[in-house]
N, C-alpha and C positions, 0 to 999 in steps of 0.2 A: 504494500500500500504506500509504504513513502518514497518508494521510488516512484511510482504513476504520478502521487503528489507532487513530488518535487521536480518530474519531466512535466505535466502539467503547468505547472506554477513558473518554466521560462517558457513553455509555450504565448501562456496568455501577458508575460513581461515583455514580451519580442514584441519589438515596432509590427504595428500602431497599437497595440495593448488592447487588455480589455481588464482596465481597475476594476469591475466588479467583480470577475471572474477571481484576478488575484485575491482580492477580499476574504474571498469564500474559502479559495483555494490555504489560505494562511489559517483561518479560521480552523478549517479539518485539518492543516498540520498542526494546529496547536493544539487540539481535541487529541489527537493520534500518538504525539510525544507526551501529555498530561496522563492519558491511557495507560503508557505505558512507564510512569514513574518517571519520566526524563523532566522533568519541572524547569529547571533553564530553558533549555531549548522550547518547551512549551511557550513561557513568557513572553520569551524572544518574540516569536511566529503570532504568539495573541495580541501583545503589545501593538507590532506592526500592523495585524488585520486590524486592529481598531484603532489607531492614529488615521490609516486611510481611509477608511470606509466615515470615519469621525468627520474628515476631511473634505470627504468627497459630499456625502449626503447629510453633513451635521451631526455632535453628540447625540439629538434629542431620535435622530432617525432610529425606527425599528429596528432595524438592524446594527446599529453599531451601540442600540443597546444591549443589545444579544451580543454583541461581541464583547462588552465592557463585562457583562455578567458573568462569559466564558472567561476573561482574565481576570477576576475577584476571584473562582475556584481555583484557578492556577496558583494565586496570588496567597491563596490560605494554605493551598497543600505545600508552598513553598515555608509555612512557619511564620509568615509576615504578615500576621495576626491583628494588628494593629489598621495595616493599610488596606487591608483584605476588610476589615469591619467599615473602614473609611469610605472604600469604594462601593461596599454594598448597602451602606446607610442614603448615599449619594444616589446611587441605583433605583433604590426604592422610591425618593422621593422622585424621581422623573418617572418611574412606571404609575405610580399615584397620581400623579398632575395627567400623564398621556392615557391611561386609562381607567383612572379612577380605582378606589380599593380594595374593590372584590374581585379583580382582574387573574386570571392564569398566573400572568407573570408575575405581579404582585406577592401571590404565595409560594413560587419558587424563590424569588428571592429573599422572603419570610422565613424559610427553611433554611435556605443557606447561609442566611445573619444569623439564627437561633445557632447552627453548627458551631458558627467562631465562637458565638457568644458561650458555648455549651464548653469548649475546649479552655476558653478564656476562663471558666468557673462562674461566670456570670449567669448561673441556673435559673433565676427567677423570671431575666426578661428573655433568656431563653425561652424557658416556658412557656411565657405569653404568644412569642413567635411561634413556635410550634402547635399551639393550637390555632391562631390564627389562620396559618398554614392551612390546619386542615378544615377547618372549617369554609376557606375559600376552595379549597380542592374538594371538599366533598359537594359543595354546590355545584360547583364546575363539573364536574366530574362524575358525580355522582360517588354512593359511600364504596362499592364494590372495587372500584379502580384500585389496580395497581400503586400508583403513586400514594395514593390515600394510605397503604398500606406499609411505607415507605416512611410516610409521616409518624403514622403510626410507631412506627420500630422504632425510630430516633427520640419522640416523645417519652417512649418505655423504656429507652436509657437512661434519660434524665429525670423520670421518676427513680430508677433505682440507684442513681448517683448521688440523689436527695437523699435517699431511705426510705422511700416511699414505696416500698416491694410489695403492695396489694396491689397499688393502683398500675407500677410497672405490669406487675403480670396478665393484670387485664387489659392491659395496652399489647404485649405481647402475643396473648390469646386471638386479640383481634387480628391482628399485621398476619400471624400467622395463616389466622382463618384466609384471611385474604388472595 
């Protein structure tokens, strides 16, 4: 795969280009190296896809807010905990102004602030995020979904991070049913 990518990705650099394509094309190398535990090299390639696409179509654009949310996850699994909360507090509020707060995106990146916040020890407003989460994903989504199940599991950590081991296991029970 990273080779097609990366023959790809001077394809569409070659005179006369096609910025969008590069976009996309940097996007999945940065998703492909982050996959695979390579966190620099992720950075690098997410960093890049989202300065252009930032560039080209605006921070506020769909897409290079998708790309800014792909490099807050790079940006956490790199330990840079701090900047990673920075950019997904940042995140949230332009997904809230562009689509208001019951939105999809909204509660993924609900989920992925509650993560730092969760690693940070900051449990409590974790918490709130993780139910938020799911409560947008289960409207969305409906309660059956996968993802919902996903919320679930991570919620049921942090109750039993708490000590809260009744209410984990029924968080558990659920993710699992799921």
């Amino acid at each position: 795969g990273e080779r097609a990518y990366l023959r790809a990705l001077a394809i569409a650099e070659a005179p006369p280009g096609d910025p969008e394509l590069v976009c996309a094309l940097l996007h999945n190398l940065g998703g492909l190296e982050h996959a695979r535990d390579r966190f620099a090299e992720a950075v690098a390639y997410a960093r890049r896809g989202y300065e252009l696409r930032a560039e080209r179509l605006g921070e506020n654009a769909p897409e290079a807010l998708e790309d800014y949310g792909a490099l807050a996850a790079i940006v956490a699994d790199l330990g840079r905990f701090d900047e990673a909360e920075a950019m997904l507090r940042a995140l949230l509020a332009r997904f809230e102004d562009r689509y208001g707060v019951s939105h999809y995106e909204v509660a993924v990146v609900c989920h992925n602030l509650a993560s730092v916040l969760s690693v940070t020890e900051r449990l409590d407003e974790a918490d709130a995020l993780y139910r938020r989460a799911l409560a947008i994903k289960r409207a969305r989504l409906g309660a059956e979904h996968p993802d919902v199940a996903l919320t679930l599991h991570n919620l049921a950590a942090l109750c039993d991070a708490r000590g809260d081991a009744r209410e984990a296991l029924a968080l558990h029970r659920k993710a699992h049913a799921l």
